[in-house]
N, C-alpha and C positions, 0 to 999 in steps of 0.2 A: 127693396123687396122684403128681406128681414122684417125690418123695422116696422114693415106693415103689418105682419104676421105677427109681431111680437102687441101692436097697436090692438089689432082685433083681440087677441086673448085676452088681454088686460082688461079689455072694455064689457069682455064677455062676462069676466070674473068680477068686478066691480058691481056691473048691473045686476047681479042676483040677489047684492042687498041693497042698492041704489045708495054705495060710495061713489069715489074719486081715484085720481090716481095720479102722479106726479112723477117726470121720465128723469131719472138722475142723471149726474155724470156719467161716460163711457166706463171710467175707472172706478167707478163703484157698483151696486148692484143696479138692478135695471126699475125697478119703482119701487114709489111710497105709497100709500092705501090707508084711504081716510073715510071716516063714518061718512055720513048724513051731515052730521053736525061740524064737519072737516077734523075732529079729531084723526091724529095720526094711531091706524090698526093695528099695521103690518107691512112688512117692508115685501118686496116680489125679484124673485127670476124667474123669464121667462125664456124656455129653450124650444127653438124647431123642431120637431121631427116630421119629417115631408113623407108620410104617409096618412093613411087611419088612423083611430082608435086602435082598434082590434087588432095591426098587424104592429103594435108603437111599443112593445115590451123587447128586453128592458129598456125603460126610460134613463135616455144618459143628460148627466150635467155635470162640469167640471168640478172637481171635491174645491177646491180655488175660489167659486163661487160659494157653493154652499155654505165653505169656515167665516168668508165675509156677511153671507144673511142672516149668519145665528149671532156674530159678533155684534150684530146693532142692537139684541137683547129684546127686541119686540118680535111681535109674531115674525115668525119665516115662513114664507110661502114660496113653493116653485111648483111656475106652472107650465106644462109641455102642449104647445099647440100643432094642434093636428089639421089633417085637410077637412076633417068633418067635427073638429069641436075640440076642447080643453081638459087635458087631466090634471088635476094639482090636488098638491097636501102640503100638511107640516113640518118642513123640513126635522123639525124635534120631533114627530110623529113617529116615520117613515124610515123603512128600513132599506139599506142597498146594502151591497159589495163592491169594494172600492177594488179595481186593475189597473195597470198602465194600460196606456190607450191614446185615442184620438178622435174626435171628432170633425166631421166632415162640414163647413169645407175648410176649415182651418188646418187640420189633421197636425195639428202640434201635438208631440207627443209630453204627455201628464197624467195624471191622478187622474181618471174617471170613478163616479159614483155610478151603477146601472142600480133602477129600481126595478122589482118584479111586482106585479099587480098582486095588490094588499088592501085589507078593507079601508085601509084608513086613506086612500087616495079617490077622491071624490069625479066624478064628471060633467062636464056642460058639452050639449051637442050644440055647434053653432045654427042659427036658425035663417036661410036662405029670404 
């Protein structure tokens, strides 16, 4: 079920500039992102939130992940799919606060990042 969710965002984010995307290892981040021309963009995380848009702030991702998307030194993207469409930004953009915490349904307790809505996180409404 995830993995589906996590399928649609990627496909949604990809097609606005008519790239690609390539699903990595479990133990690493979760996609590659590549031009038109298959040149490699930007690397992606992509996280659930099982609601809206509108009710999805803040946006959580494990700080865990995030230190891995920046360490690959190409663009970092994270993008949080929702029931009605995709928020994502630059992870070097984007500002959060990092808490202990957990995330549901794993609810291991770690480093959470929460983002609050900022200009610099962009939207795609998925289109039925």
């Amino acid at each position: 079920m995830i993995s589906n969710l996590k399928e649609k965002a990627i496909t949604a984010f990809v097609n606005t500039f008519g790239g690609s995307f390539k699903k990595l290892d479990p133990l690493d981040v979760d996609y590659r992102i590549m031009d038109k021309l298959g040149n490699l963009i930007a690397y992606a995380e992509v996280r659930p939130v099982p609601t809206i848009m509108r009710y999805s702030y803040p946006l959580p991702v494990e700080a865990k992940k995030v230190v891995k998307l920046i360490d690959k030194r190409i663009v970092p993207v994270i993008i949080w799919t929702c029931d009605d469409g995709i928020i994502y930004g630059k992870a070097n953009k984007i500002r959060g606060e990092v808490k202990w915490g957990s995330i549901a349904p794993n609810n291991n307790l770690e480093l959470i990042i929460y983002y609050d809505k900022q200009k610099d996180l962009k939207y795609i409404r998925f289109t039925q």
